[in-house]
VOBA-1610 file (N, C-alpha, C; in pm, whole numbers, padded with zeros to 5 digits, always signed):
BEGIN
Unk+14441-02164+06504Unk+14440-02159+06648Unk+14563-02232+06704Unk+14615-02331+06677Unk+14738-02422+06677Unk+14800-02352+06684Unk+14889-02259+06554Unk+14948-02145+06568Unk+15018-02093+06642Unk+14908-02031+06714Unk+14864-01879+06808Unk+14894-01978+06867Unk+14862-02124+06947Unk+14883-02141+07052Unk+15036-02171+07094Unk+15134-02215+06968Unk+15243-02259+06972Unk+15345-02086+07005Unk+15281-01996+06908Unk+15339-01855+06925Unk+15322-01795+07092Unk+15220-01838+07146Unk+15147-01774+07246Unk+15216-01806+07340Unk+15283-01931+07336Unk+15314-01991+07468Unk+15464-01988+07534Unk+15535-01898+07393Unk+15641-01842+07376Unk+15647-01687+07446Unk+15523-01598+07410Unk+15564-01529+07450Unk+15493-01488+07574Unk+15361-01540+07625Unk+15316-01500+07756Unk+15250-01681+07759Unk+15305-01768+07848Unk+15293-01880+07821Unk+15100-01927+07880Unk+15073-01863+07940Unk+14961-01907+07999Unk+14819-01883+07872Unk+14850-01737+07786Unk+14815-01744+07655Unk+14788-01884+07560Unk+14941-01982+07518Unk+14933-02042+07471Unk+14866-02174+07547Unk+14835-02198+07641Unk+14689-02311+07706Unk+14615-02254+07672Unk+14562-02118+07652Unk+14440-02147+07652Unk+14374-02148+07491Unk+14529-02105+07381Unk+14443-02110+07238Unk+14489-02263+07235Unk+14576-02317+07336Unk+14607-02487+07288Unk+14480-02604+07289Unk+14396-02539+07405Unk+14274-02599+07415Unk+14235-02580+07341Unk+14210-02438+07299Unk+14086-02399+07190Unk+14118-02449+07048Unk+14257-02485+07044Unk+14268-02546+06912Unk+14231-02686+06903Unk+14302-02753+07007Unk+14241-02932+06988Unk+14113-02932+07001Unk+13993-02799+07038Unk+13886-02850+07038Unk+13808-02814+06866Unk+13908-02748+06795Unk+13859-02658+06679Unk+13919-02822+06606Unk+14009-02834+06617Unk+14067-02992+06537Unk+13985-03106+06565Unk+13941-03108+06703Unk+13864-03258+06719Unk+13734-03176+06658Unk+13676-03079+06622Unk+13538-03068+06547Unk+13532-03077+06400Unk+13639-02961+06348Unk+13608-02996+06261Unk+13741-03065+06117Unk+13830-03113+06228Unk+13922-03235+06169Unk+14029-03178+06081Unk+14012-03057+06096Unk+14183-02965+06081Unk+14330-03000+06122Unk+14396-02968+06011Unk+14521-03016+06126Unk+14590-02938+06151Unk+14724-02970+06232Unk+14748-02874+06323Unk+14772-02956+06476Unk+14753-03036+06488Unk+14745-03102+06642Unk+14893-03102+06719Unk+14944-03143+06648Unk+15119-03117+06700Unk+15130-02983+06697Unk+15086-02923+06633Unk+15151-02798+06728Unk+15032-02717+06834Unk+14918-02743+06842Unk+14839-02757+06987Unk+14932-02792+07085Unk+14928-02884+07055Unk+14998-03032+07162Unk+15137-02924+07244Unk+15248-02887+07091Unk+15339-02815+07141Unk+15336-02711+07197Unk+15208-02620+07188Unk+15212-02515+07250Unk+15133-02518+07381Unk+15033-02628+07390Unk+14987-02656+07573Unk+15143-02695+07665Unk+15207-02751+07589Unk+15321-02809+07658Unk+15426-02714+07688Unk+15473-02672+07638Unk+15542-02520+07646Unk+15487-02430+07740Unk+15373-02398+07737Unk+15279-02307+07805Unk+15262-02378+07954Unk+15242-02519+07927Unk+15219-02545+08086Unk+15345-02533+08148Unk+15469-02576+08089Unk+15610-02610+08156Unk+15641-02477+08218Unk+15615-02386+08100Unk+15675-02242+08126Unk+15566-02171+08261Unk+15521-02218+08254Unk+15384-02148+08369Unk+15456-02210+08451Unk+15469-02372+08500Unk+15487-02380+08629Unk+15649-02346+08644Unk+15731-02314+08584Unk+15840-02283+08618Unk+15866-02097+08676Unk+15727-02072+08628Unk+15691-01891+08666Unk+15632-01967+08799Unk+15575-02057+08832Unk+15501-02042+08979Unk+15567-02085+09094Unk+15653-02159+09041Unk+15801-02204+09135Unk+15903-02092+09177Unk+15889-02038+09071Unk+15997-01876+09071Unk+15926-01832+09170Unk+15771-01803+09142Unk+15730-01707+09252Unk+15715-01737+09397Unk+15662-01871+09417Unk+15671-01916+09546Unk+15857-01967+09632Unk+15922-01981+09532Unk+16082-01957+09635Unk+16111-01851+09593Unk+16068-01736+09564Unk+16136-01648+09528Unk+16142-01553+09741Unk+16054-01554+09784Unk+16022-01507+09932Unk+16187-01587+10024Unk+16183-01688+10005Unk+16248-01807+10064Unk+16365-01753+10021Unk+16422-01705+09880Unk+16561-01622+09845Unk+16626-01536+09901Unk+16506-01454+09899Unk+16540-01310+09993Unk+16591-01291+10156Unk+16507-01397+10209Unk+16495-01402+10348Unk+16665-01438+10339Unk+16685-01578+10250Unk+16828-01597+10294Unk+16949-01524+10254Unk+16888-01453+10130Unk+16973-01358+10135Unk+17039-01196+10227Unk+16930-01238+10248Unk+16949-01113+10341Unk+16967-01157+10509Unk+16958-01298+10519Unk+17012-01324+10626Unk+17210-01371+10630Unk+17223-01409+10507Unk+17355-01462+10534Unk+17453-01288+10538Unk+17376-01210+10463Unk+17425-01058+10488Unk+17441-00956+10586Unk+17392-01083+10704Unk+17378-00983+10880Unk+17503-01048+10889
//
């Protein structure tokens, strides 16, 4: 699950939170390892998410000025 979450978060990042959880909770049960790369792939996954939610919320704010400095 570690893995998948480190792979996941690479390629659709919101993927890799949610096998990152599911892995530290598969490691804190039954004492597998693997935790560093949980760890790396919640982290990746969260960074990369909020840098998609920043994109999307100035992305409105771009346009407007772009298309205003173009009048």
């Amino acid at each position: 699950m570690a893995m998948l979450a480190l792979r996941g978060s690479l390629i659709f990042p919101p993927l890799g939170i949610v096998f990152g959880h599911l892995g530290l909770r598969q490691i804190q049960r039954t004492g597998e390892e693997g935790r560093g790369l949980a760890i790396a792939g919640l982290t990746i996954g969260y960074i990369y998410t909020g840098f998609i939610v920043l994109a999307l919320l100035f992305m409105p704010f771009a346009v407007i000025i772009a298309a205003s400095a173009g009048a």
